[in-house]
N, C-alpha and C positions, 0 to 999 in steps of 0.2 A: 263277469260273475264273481262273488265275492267266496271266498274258499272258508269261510265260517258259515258253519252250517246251525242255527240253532231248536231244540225241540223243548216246548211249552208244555209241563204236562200241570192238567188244568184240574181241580175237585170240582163236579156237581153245586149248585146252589143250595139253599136250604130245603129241605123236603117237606112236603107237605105229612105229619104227621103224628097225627091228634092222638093217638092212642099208644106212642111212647113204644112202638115194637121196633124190634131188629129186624129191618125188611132187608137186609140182602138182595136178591132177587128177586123178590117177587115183584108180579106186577103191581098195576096199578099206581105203585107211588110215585106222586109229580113234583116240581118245585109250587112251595110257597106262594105268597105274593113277595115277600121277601128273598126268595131264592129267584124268581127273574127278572127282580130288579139286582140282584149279585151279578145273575147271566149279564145283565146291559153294562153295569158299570167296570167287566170285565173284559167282554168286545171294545167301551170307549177307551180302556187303560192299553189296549194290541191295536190301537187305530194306526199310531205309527210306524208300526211294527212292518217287516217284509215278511208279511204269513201269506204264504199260495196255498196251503194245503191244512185243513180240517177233519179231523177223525175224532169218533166217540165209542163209548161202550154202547152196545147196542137199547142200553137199560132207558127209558122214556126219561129220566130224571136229566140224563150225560146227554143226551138229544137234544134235550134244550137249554139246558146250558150252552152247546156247540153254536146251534143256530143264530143267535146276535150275532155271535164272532162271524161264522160265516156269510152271513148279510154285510158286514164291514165290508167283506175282501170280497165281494160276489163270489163266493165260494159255491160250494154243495157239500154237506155234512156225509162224510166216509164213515160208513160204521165198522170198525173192527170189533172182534169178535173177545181179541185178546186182553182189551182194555176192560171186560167185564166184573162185577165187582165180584167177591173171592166167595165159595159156596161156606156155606155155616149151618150146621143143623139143629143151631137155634132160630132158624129165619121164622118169623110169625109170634115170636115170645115176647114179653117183658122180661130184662132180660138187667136189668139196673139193682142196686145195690137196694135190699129190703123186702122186695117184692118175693122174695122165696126160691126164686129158681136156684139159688144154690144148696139151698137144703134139701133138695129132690133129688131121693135116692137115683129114681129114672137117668139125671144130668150127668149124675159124678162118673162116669166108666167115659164120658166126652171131655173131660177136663183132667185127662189123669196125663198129661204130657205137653205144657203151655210151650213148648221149645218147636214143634212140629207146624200147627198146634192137632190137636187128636180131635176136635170137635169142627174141622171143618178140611178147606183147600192147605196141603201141605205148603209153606212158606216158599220152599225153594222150586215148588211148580209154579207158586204168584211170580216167582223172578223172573224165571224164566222166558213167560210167557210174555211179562213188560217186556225187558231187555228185547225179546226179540221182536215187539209190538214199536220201541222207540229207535230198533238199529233200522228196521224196513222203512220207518218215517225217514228218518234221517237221510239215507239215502234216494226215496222220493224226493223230497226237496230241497236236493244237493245244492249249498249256496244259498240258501232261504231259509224260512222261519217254515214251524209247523206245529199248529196245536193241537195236543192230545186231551180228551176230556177222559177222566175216568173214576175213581173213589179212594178215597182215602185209604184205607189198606193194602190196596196195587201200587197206587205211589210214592206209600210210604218203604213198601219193602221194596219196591223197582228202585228208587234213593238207597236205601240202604245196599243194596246190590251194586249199586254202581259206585259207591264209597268205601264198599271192599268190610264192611261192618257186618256182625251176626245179622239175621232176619228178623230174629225173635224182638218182641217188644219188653222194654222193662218197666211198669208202672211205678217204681219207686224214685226212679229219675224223674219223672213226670213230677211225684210229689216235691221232691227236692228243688225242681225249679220254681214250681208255684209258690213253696214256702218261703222261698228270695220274695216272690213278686208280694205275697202279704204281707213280709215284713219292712219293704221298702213302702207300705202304701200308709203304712203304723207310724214311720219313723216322723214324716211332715205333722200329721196330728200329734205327735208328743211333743214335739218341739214348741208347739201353740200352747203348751199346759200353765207354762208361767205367767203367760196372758190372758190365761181363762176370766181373772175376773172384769178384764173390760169388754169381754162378749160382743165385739164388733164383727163387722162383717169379713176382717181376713181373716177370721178362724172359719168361720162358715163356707166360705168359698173351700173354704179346702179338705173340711171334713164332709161336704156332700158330693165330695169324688171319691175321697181316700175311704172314707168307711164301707158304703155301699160295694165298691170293687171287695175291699178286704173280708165282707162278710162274704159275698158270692162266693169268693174266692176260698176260704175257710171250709164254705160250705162242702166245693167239691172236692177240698182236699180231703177232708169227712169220707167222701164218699169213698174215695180213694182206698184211702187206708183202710175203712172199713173192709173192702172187696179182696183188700191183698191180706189181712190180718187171716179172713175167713177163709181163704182158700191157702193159707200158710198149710208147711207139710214138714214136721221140724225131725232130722234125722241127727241124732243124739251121734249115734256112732261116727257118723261121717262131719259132723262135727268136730268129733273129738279127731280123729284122724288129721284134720285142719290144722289143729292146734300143734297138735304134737310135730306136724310135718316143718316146722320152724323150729327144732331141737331144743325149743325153750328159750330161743330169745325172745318170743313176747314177754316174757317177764324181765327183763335182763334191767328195764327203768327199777320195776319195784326191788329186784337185788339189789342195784348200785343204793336206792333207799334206805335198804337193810342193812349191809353194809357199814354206812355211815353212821346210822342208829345205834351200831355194833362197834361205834367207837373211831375209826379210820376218821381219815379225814377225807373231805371230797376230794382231792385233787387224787390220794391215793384211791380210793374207792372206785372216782372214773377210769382211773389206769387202768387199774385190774379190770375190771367189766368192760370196757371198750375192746381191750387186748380180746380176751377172754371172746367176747362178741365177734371181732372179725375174723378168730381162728375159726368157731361155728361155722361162719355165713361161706366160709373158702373152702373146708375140709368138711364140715356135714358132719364133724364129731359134735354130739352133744352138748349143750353149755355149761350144762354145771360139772362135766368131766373139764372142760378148757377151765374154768372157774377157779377150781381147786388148784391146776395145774400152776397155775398164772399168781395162785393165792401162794402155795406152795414156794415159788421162785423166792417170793420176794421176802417168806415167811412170817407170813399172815394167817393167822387162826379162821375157819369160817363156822361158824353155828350151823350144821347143819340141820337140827329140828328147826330154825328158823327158817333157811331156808327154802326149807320143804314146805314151811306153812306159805311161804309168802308166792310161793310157787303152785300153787293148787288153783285149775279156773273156778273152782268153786265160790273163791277168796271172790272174785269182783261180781256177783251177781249175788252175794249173801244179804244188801240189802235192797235189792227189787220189792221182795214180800210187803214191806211196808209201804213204796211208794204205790205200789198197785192198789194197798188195801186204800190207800188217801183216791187216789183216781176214781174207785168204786164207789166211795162215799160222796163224792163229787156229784156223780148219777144217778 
């Protein structure tokens, strides 16, 4: 018997569901025709696999997903209890970017803590319950394969648990990758732009892949940003406390700027500001105290109403005003 032991955990196929809600748990929801043709082509992908043992959420969708695989292996679909998908007491909403449920006063006392999360199963109870749903698999079939069927947000936090990473989810990463994938889908059509006027068929081949994906794509980054802009929570103070918690070396580029505007030369200007910079970052005395000091040595004059101006975060978001008001005009 082979002393590698591996556990498959499997998502649900597409669901059947025409009216766009958050079902969670509830019943009724089946796979597609699309979702059990996922189920087949995902039993034929474990055909050669050494799987003895099959378990599901108990939910009808995870069921049948399970069952091709387990017809492979003449199995019988095990239902654990644990694999369940995660409770949310938005189950039965529309619950998507537009549709209003985030402007319901009723919603927001459920959304006031996305790190737990407050509107549904506490994160670290979904771990829990995988983990201990894939350490009993695993030891069931010691030396073998074992598929686990269950839903997207068990497996993504039972993965995240077992990678030793937070629970929580960040949709901003989410966008940040996507934006790779549209702008890589951009790049082959612009390359085709100096060819436009012979309008053959290799530019066509490749802009009836590349566009379509990058509009989709665009679309849901839309969606994205929308959901995270609307439920932003923007704490001014703790902000600023951020800022300040770095004694000032985020400014320390635009000093050495100042600096040299102020006459110095770069090479002296990096001295002192480098100096200046790694005494902060070791001793946690302020920058523009080492600043002086380091100015002082070497006796060097510093402007300080400059730089105090150049030193204010106010200085780098003074022209936002403008591009927003371009943005709006846009709309």
């Amino acid at each position: 018997m082979s002393r590698r032991t591996v556990v498959h955990l499997l998502r649900h196929g597409e669901v059947d569901n025409p009216g766009k809600v958050l079902y969670g748990r509830l019943p009724g929801f089946v796979l597609s025709s699309t979702g059990e043709r996922m189920a087949e082509v995902a039993a034929d992908a474990l055909r050669r696999h050494d799987v003895v043992l099959v378990r599901s959420s108990p939910l009808e969708r995870a069921r049948q997903t399970a069952e091709p695989i387990a017809r492979v292996f003449d199995a019988q679909v095990e239902v654990d209890e644990r694999l369940i998908e995660s409770e949310n007491v938005f189950e039965g909403l529309q619950f998507g970017v537009g549709d209003g449920s985030l402007r319901r006063p009723t919603h927001w006392r459920h959304l006031r803590n996305p790190m737990q999360p407050s509107w549904g199963e506490p994160y670290a109870e979904v771990a829990a319950r995988m983990l201990a749903a894939i350490a009993d698999a695993r030891c069931a079939a010691r030396g073998h394969e074992v598929v686990l069927v269950s839903h997207q947000l068990p497996i993504w936090i039972g993965r995240r648990a077992l990678e030793g990473r937070r629970l929580w989810h960040r949709p901003d990463r989410r966008i940040c990758g996507l934006a790779r994938v549209v702008r890589a889908q951009i790049v082959p059509v612009m390359e085709g732009i100096p060819l436009w006027h012979e309008r053959d068929i290799s530019h066509s081949s490749v802009e009836r892949i590349a566009l379509p994906d990058a509009a989709v794509g665009t679309d849901y980054l839309l969606h994205l940003t929308s959901r995270l802009v609307n439920g932003l929570v923007v704490n001014v103070e703790r902000m600023r406390a951020n800022l300040e918690s770095t004694g000032g070396l985020i400014y320390s580029s635009a000093v050495l700027l100042e600096l040299v505007e102020s006459g110095l030369s770069r090479e002296d200007a990096y001295a002192i500001t480098q100096a200046a910079a790694m005494e902060t970052w070791q001793t946690g005395v302020p920058f523009r105290e080492t600043l002086r000091r380091h100015a002082a040595d070497r006796g060097l004059p510093l402007d300080e109403p400059r730089l105090d101006e150049v030193s204010r975060p106010e200085r780098y978001v003074e022209r936002l005003t403008p591009v927003f008001d371009r943005l709006a005009a846009l709309t």
